[in-house]
Each structure stands twice: as C-alpha cells, then as structure tokens.
N, CA, C and O atoms as a GROMACS GRO file, in nm:
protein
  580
    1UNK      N    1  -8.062   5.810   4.489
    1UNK     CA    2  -7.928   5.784   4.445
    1UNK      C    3  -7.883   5.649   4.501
    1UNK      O    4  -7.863   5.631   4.621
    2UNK      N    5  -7.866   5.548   4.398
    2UNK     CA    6  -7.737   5.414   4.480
    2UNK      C    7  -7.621   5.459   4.473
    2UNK      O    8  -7.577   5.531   4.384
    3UNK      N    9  -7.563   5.418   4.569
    3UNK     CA   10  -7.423   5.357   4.616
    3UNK      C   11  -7.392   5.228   4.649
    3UNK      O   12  -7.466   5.132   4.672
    4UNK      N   13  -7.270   5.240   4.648
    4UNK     CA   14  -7.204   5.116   4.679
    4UNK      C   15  -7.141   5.101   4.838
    4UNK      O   16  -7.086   5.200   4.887
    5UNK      N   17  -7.151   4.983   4.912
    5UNK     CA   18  -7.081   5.021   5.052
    5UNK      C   19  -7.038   4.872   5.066
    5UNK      O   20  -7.083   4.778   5.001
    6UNK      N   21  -6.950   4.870   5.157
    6UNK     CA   22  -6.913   4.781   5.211
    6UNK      C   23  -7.001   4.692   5.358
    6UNK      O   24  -6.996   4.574   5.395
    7UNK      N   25  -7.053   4.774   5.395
    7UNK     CA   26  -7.159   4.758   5.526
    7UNK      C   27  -7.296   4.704   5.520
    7UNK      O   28  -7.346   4.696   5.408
    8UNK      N   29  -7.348   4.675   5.594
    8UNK     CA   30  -7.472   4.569   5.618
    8UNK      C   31  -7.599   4.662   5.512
    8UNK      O   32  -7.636   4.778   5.530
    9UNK      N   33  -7.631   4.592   5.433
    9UNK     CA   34  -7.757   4.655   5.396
    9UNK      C   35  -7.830   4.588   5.290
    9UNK      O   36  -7.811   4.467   5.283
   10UNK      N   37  -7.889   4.627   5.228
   10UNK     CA   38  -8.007   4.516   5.114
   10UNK      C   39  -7.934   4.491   5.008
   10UNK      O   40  -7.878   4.586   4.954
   11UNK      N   41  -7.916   4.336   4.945
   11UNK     CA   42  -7.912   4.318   4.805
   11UNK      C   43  -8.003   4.324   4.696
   11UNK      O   44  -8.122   4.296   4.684
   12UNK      N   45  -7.884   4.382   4.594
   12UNK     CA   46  -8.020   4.384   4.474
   12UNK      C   47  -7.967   4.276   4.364
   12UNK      O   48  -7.904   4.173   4.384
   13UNK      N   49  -8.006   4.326   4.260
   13UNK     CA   50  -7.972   4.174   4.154
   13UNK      C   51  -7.821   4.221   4.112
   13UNK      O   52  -7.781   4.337   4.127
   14UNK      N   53  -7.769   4.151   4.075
   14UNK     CA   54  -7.621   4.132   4.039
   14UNK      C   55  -7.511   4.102   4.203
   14UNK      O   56  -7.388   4.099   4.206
   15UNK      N   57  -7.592   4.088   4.303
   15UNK     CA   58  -7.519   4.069   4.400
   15UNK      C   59  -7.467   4.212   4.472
   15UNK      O   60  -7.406   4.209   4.579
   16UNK      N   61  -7.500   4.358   4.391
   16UNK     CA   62  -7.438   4.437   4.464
   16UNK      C   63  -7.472   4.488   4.578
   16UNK      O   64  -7.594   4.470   4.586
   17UNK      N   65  -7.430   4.548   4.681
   17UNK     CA   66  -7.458   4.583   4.798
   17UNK      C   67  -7.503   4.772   4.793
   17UNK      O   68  -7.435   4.874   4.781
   18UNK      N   69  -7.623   4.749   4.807
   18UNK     CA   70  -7.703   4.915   4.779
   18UNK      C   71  -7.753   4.926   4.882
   18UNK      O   72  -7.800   4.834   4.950
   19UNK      N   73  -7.748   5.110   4.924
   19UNK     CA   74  -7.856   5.179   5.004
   19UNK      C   75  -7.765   5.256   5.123
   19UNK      O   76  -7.823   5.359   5.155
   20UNK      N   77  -7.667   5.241   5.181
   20UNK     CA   78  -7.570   5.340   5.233
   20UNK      C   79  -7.489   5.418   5.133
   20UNK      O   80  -7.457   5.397   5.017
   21UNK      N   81  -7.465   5.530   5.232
   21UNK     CA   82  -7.327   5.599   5.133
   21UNK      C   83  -7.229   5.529   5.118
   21UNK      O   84  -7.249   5.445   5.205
   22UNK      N   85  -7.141   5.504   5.073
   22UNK     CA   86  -6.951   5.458   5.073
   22UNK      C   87  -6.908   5.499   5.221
   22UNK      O   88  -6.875   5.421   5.310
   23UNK      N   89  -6.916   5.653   5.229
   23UNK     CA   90  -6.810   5.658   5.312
   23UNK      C   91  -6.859   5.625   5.469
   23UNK      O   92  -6.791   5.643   5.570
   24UNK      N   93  -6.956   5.586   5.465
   24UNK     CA   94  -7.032   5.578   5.610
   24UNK      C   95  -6.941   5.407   5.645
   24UNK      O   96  -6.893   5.385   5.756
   25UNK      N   97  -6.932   5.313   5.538
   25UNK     CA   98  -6.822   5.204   5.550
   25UNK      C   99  -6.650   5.241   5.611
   25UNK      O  100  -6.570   5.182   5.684
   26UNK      N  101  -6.651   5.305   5.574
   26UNK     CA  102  -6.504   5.374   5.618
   26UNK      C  103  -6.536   5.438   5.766
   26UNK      O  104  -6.437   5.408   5.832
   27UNK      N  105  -6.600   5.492   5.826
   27UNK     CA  106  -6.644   5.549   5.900
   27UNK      C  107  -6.560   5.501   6.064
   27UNK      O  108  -6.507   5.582   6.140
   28UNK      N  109  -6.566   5.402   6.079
   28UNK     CA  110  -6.467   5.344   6.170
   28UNK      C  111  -6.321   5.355   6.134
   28UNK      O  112  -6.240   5.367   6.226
   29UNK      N  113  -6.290   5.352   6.042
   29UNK     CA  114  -6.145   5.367   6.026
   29UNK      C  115  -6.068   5.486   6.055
   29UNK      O  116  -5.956   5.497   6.104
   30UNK      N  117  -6.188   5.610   5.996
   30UNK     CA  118  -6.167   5.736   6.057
   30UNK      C  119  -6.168   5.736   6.145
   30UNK      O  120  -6.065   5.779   6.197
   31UNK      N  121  -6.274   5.693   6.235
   31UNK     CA  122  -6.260   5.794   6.414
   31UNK      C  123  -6.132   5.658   6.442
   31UNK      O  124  -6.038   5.701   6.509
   32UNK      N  125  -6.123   5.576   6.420
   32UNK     CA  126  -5.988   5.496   6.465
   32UNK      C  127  -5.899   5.619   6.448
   32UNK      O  128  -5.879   5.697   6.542
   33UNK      N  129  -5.840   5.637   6.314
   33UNK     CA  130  -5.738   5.743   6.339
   33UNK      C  131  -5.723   5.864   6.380
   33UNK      O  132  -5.615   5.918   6.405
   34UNK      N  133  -5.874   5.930   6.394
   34UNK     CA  134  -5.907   6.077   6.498
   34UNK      C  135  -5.863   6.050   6.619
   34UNK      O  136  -5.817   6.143   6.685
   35UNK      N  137  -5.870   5.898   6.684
   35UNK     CA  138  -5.824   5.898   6.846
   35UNK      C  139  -5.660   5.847   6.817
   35UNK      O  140  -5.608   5.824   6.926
   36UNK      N  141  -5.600   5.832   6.746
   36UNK     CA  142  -5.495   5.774   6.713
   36UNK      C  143  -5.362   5.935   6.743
   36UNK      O  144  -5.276   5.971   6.824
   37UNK      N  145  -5.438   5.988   6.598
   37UNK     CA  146  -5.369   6.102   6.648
   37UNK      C  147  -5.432   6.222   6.731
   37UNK      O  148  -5.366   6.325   6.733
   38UNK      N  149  -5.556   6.219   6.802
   38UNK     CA  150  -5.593   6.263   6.907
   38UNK      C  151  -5.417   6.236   7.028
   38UNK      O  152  -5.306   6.289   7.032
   39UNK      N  153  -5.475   6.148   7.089
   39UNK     CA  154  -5.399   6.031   7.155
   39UNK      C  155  -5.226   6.067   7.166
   39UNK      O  156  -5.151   6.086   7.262
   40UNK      N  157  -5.206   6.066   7.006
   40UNK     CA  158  -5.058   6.077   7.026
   40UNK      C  159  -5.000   6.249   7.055
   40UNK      O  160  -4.907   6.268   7.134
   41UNK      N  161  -5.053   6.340   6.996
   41UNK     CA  162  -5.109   6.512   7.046
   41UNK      C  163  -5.135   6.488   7.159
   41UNK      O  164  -5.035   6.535   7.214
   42UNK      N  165  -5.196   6.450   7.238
   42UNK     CA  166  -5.228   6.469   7.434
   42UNK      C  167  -5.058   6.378   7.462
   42UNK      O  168  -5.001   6.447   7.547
   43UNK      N  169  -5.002   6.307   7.439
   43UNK     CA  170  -4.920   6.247   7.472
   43UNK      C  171  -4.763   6.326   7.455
   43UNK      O  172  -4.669   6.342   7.533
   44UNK      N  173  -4.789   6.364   7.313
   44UNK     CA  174  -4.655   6.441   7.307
   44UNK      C  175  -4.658   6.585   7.397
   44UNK      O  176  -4.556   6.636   7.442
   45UNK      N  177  -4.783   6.635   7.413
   45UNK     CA  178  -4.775   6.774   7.472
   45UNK      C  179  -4.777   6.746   7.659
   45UNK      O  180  -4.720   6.805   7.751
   46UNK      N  181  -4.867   6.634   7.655
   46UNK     CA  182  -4.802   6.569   7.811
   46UNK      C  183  -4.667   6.559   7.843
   46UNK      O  184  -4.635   6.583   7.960
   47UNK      N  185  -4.577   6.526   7.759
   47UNK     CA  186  -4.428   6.446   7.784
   47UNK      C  187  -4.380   6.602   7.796
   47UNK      O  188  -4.357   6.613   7.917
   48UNK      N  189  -4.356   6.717   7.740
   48UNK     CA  190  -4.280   6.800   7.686
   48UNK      C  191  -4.373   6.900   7.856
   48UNK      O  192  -4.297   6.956   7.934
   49UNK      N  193  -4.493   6.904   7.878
   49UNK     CA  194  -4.488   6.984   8.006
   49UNK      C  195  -4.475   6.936   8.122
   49UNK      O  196  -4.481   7.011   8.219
   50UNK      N  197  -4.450   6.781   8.137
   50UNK     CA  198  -4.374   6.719   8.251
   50UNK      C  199  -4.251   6.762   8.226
   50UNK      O  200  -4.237   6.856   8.304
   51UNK      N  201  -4.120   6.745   8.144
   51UNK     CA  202  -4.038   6.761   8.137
   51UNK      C  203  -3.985   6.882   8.146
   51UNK      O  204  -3.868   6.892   8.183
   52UNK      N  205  -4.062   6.996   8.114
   52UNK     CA  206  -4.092   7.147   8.176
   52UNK      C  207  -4.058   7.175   8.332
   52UNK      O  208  -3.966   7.233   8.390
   53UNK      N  209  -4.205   7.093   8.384
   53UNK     CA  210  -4.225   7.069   8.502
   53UNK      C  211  -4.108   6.980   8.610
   53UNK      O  212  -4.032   7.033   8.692
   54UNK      N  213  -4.118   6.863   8.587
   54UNK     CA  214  -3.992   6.792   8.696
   54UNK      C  215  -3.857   6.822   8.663
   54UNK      O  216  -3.775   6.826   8.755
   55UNK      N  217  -3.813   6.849   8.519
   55UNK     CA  218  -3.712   6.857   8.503
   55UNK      C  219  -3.596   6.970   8.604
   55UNK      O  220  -3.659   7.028   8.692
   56UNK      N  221  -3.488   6.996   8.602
   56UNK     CA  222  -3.382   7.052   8.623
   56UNK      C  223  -3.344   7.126   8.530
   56UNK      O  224  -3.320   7.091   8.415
   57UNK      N  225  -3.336   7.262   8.586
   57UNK     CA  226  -3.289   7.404   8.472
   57UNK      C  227  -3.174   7.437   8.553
   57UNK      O  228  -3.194   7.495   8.660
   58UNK      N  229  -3.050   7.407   8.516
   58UNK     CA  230  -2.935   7.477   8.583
   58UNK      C  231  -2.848   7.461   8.479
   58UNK      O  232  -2.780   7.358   8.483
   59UNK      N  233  -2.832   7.526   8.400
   59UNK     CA  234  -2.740   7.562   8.223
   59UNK      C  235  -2.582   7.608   8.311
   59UNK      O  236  -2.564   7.685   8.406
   60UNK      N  237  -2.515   7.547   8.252
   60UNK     CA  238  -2.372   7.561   8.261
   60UNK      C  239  -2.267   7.590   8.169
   60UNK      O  240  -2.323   7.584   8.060
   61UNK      N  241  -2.150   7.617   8.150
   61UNK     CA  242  -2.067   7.615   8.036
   61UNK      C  243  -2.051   7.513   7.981
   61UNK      O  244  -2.045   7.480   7.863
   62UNK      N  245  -2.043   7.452   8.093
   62UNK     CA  246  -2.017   7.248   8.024
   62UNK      C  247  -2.128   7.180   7.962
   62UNK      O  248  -2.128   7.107   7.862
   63UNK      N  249  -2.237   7.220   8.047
   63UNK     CA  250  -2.313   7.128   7.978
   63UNK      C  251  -2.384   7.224   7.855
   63UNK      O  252  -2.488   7.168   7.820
   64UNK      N  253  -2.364   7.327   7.792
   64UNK     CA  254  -2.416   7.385   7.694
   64UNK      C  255  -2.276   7.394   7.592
   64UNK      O  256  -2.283   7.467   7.493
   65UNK      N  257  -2.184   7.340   7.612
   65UNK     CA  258  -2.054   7.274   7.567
   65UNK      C  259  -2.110   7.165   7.422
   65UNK      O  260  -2.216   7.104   7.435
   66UNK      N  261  -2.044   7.153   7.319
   66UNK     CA  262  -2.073   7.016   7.236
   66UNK      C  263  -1.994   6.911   7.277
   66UNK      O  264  -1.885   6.934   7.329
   67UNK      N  265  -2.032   6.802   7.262
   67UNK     CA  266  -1.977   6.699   7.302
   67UNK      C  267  -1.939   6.650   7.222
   67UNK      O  268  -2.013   6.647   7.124
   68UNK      N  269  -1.779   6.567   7.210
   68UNK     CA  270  -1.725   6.506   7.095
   68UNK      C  271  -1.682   6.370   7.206
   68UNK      O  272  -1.620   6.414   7.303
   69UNK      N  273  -1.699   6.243   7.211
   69UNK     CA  274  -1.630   6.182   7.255
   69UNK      C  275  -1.544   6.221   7.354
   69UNK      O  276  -1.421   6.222   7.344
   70UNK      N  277  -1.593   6.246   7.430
   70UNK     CA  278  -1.519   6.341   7.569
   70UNK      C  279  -1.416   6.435   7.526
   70UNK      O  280  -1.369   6.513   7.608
   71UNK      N  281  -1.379   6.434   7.409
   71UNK     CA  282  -1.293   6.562   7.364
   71UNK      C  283  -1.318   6.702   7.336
   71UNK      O  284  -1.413   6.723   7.261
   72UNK      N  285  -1.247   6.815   7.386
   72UNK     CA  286  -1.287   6.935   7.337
   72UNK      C  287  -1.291   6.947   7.188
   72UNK      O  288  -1.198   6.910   7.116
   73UNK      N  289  -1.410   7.003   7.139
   73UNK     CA  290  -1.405   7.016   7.010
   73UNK      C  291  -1.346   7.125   6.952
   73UNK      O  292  -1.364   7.241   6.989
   74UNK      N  293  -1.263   7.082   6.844
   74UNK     CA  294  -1.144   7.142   6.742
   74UNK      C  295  -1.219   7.280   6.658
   74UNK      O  296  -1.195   7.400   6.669
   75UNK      N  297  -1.317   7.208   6.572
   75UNK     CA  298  -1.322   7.262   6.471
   75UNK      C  299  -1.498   7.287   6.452
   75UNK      O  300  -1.551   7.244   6.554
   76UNK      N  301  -1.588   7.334   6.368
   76UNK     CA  302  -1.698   7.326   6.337
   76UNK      C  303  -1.729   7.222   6.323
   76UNK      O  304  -1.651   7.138   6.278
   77UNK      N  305  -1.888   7.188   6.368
   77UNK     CA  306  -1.942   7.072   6.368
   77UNK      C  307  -2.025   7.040   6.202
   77UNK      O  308  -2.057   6.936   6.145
   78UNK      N  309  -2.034   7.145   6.177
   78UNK     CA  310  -2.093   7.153   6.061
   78UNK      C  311  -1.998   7.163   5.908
   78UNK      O  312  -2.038   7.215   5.804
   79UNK      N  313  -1.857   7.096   5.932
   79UNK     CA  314  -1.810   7.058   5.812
   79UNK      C  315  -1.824   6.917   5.761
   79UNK      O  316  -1.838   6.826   5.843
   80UNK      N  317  -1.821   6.888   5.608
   80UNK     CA  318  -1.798   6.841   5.539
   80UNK      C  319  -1.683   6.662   5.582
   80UNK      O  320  -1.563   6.658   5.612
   81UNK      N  321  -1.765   6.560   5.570
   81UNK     CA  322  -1.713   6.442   5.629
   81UNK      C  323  -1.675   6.400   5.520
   81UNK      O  324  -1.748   6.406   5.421
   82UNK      N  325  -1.498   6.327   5.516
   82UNK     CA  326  -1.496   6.216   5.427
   82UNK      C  327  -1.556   6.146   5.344
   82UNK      O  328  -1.614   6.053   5.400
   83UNK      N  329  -1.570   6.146   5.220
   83UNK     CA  330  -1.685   5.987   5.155
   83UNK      C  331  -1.638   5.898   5.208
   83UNK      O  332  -1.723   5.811   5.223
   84UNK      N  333  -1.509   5.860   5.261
   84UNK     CA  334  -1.522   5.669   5.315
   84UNK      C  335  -1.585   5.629   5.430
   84UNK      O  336  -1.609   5.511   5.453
   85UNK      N  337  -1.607   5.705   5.490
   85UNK     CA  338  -1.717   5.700   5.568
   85UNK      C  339  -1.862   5.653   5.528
   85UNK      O  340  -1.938   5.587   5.600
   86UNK      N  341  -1.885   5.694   5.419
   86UNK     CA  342  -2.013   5.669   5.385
   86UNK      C  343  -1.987   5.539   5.294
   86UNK      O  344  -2.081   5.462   5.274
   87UNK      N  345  -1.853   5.512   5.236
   87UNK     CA  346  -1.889   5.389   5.124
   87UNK      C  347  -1.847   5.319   5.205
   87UNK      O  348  -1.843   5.203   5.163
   88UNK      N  349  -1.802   5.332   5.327
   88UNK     CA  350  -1.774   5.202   5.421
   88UNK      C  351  -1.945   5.155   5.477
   88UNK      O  352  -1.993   5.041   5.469
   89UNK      N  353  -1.995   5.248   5.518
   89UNK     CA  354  -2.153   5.186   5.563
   89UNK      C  355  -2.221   5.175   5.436
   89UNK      O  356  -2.315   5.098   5.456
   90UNK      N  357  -2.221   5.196   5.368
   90UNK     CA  358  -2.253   5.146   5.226
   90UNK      C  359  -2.250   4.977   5.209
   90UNK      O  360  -2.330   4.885   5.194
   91UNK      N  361  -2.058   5.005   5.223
   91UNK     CA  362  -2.077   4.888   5.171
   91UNK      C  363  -2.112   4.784   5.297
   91UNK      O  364  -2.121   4.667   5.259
   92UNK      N  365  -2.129   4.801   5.411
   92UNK     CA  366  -2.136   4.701   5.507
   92UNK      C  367  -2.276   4.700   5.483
   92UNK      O  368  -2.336   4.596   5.511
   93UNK      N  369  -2.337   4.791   5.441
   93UNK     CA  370  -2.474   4.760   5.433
   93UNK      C  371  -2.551   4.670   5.309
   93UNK      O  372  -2.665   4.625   5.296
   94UNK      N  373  -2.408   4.668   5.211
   94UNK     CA  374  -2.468   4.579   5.083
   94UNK      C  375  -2.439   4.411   5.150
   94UNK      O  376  -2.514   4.314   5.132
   95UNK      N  377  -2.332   4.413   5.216
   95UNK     CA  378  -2.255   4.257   5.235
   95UNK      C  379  -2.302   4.191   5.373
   95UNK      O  380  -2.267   4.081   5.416
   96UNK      N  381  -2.416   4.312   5.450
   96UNK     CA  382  -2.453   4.232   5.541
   96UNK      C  383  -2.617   4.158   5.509
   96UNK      O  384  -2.674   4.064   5.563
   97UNK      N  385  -2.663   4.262   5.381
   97UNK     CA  386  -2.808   4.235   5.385
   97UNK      C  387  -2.830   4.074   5.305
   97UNK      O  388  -2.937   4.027   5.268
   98UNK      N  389  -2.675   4.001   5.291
   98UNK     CA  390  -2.725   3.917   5.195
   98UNK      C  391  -2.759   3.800   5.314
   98UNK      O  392  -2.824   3.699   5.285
   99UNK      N  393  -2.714   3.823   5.438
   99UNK     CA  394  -2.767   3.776   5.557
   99UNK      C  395  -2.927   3.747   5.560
   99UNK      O  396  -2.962   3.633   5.591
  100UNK      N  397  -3.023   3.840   5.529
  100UNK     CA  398  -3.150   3.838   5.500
  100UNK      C  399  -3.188   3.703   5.371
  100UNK      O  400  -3.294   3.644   5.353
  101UNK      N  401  -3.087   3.692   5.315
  101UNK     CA  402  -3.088   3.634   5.228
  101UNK      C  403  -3.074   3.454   5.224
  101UNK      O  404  -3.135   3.381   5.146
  102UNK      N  405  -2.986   3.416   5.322
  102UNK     CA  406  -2.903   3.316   5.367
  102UNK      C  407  -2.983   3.286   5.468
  102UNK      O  408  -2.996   3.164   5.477
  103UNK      N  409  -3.039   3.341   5.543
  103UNK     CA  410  -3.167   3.249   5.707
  103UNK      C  411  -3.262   3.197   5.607
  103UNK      O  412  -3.262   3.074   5.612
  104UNK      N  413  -3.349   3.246   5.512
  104UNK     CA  414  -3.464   3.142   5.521
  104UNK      C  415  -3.372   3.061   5.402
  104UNK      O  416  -3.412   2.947   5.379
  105UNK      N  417  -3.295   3.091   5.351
  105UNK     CA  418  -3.260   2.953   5.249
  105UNK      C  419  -3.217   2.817   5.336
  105UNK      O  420  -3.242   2.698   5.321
  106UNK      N  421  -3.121   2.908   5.456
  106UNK     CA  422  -3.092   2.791   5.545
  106UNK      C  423  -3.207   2.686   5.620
  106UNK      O  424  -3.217   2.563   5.631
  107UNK      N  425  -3.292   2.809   5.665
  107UNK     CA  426  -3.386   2.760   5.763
  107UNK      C  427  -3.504   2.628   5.655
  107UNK      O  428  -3.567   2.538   5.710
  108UNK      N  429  -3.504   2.659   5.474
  108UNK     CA  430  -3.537   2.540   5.386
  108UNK      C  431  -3.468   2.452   5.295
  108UNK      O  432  -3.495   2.405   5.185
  109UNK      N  433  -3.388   2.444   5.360
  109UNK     CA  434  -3.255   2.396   5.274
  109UNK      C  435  -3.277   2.284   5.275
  109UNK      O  436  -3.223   2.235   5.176
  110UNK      N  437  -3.347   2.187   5.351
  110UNK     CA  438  -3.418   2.071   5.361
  110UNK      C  439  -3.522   2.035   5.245
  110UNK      O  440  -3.521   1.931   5.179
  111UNK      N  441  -3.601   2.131   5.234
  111UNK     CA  442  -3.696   2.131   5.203
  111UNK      C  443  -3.719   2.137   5.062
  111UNK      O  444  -3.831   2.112   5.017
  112UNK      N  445  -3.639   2.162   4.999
  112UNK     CA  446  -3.532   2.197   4.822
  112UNK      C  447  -3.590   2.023   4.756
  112UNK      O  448  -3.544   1.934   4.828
  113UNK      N  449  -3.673   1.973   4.644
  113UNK     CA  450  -3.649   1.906   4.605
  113UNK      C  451  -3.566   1.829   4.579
  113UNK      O  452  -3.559   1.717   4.629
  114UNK      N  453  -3.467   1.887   4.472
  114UNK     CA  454  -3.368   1.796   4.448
  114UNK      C  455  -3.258   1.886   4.576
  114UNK      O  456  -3.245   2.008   4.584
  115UNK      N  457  -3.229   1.838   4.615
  115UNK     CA  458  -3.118   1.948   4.744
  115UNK      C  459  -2.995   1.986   4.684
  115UNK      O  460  -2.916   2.060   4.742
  116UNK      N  461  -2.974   1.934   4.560
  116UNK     CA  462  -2.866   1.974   4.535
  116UNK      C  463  -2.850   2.101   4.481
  116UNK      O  464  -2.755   2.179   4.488
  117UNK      N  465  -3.010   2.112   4.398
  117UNK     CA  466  -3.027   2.250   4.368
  117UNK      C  467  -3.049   2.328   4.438
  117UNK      O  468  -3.095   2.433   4.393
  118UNK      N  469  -3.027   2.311   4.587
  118UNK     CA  470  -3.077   2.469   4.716
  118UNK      C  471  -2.927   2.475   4.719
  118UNK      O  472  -2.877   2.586   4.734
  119UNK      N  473  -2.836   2.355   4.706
  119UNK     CA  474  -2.722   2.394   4.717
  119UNK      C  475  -2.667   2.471   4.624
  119UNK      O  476  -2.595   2.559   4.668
  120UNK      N  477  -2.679   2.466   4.500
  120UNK     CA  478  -2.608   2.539   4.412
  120UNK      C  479  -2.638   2.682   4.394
  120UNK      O  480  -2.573   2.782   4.364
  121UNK      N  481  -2.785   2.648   4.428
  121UNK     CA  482  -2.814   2.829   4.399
  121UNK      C  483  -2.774   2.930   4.517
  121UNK      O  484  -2.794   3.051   4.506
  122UNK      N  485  -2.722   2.877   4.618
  122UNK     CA  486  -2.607   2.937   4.736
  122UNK      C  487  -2.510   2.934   4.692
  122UNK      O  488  -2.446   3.034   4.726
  123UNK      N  489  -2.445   2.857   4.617
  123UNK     CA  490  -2.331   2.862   4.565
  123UNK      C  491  -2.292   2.987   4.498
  123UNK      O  492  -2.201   3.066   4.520
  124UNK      N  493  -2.429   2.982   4.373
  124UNK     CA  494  -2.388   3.097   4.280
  124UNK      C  495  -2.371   3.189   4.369
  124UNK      O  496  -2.265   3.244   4.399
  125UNK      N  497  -2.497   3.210   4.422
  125UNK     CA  498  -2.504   3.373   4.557
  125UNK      C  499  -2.393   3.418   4.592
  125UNK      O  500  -2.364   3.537   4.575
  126UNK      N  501  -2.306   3.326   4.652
  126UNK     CA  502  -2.189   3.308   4.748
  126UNK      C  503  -2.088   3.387   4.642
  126UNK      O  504  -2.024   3.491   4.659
  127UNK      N  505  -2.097   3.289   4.514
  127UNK     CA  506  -1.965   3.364   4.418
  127UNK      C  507  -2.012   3.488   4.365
  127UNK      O  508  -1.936   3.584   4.368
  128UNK      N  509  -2.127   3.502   4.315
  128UNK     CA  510  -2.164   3.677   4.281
  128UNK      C  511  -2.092   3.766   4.395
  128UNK      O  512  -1.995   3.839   4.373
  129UNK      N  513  -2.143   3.753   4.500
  129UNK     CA  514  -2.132   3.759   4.611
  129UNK      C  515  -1.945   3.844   4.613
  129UNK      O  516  -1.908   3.952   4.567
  130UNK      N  517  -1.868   3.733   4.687
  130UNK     CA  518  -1.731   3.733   4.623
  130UNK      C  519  -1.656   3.768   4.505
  130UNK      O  520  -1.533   3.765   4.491
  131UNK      N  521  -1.757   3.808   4.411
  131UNK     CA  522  -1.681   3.877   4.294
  131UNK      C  523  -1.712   3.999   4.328
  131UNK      O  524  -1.653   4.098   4.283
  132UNK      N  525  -1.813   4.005   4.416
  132UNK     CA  526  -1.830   4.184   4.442
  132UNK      C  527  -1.740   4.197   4.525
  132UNK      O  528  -1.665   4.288   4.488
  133UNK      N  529  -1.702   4.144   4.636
  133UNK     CA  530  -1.623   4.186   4.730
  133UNK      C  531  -1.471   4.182   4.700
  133UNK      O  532  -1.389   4.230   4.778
  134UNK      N  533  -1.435   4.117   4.574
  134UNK     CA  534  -1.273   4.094   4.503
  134UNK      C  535  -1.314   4.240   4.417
  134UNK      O  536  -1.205   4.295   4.399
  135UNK      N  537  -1.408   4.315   4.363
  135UNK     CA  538  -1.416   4.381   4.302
  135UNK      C  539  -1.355   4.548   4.384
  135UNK      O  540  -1.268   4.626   4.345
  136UNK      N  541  -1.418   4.552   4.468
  136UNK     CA  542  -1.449   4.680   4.551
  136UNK      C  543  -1.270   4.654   4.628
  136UNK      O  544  -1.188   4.744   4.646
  137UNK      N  545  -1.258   4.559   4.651
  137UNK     CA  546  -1.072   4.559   4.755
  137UNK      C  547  -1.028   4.584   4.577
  137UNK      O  548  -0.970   4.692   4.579
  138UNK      N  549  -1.030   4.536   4.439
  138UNK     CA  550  -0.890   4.612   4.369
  138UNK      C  551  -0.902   4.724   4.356
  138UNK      O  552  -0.799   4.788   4.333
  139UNK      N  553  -1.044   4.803   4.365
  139UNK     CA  554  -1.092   4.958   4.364
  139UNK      C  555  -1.007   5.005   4.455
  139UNK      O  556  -0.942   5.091   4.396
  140UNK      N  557  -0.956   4.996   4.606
  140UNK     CA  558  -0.916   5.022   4.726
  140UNK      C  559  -1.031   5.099   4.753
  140UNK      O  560  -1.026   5.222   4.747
  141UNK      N  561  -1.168   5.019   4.792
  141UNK     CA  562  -1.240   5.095   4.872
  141UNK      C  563  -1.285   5.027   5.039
  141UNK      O  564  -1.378   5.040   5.120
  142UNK      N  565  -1.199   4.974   5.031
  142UNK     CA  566  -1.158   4.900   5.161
  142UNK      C  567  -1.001   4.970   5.206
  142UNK      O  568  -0.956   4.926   5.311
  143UNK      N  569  -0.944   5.041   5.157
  143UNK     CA  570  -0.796   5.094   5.218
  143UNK      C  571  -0.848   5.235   5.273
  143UNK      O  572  -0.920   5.319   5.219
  144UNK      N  573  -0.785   5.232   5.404
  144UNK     CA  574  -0.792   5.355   5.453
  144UNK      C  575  -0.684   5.447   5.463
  144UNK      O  576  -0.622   5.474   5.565
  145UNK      N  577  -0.661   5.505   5.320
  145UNK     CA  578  -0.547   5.602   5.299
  145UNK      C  579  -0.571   5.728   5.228
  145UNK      O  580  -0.478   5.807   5.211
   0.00000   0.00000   0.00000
C-alpha cells in the first residue's frame, strides 16, 4: 500500500513523498498534546489538593454571606437586570473598537501615497462614525431614565 506523508522518506516520480503512513507525520503533534493536557490534569488536580491542604476551613455567617459591594443584599441574586446595562457595554464596545482601527492608520499615515487620501479615508470613518453616535443619543440610548 502507498501513502502519502509529510516525513523523511523515498521519492518516486511525480515528486511525491511515499513509504510511511500519514499519520506517523503527525505523530509529534500528538504526544505534544498528550503532555499538554497530561500536564495541565497533574496541575489542576495539584492546585485544588494544595488548596485542600494549606488552606483555612473556618465557615462563618459572614463569610458564607453574598457580597454586594459591601452592602447587605436586598433581594435575589438571580433576577432579571435592566437592558441598559447591556446596550451601554454594547455600545462602548462598538465606539471603542474603532480605536483598533485608528493606531495602525495613525502609526501609517505617513506612509499613504498621496496623504491626502489616508486623510480622507479617516475622515469618512470619523463621520460614519458620528452619524452613529448622533443616531443612538436621538434614540435616548444614552439617557438614563
């Protein structure tokens, strides 16, 4: 039977590489990840019977207490949160990522042939940009009421 491998062995005509199995090429990659998660299994079950071991067992009211911001807690922890909460990190998360966006243009802004065109196409960015953010304040999803 031929195969095909990636690993040291005889050529035949057309250049292909014959005479190992396939997976005997892979073969390192496996035991790489057998000690990988070997490794991380001895590690997690290490951490969890030290922490067994040195730790401190003395359970209290307080400290088996929930914690709210040093406040006694009111109500169930397990209700139902506001949406502005979430379209507020939402949206901080749409208007900050254009940040990702703005370092390497800056960091080649030099580098722009004609420069006027690295400038403009920040420009547009900038006003898309600003029409989203004039968009979302007439929504009032910026008012906290």
């Amino acid at each position: 039977m031929v195969s095909f491998c990636a690993g040291p062995s005889s050529f035949s005509e057309g250049g292909l590489i014959v005479g190992e199995n396939l997976i005997l090429g892979y073969l390192p990659i496996f035991i790489f990840l057998l000690c990988i998660f070997f490794l991380g299994a001895v590690m997690l079950i290490a951490s969890q019977i030290f922490g067994y071991v040195a730790g401190r067992h003395y359970p209290t009211d307080e400290k088996s207490s929930t914690y709210e911001c040093g406040m006694i807690p009111i109500k169930d922890a397990r209700q139902r949160f506001d949406i502005r909460f979430y379209l507020v990190a939402m949206l901080f998360i749409v208007f900050d990522i254009e940040v990702v966006f703005m370092y390497p243009w800056a960091i080649l802004f030099e580098k722009f042939d004609p420069v006027i065109f690295g400038f403009i196409e920040m420009v547009i960015f900038i006003v898309i940009l600003l029409l989203g953010y004039v968009y979302i304040w007439r929504k009032g999803a910026l008012s906290w009421r």
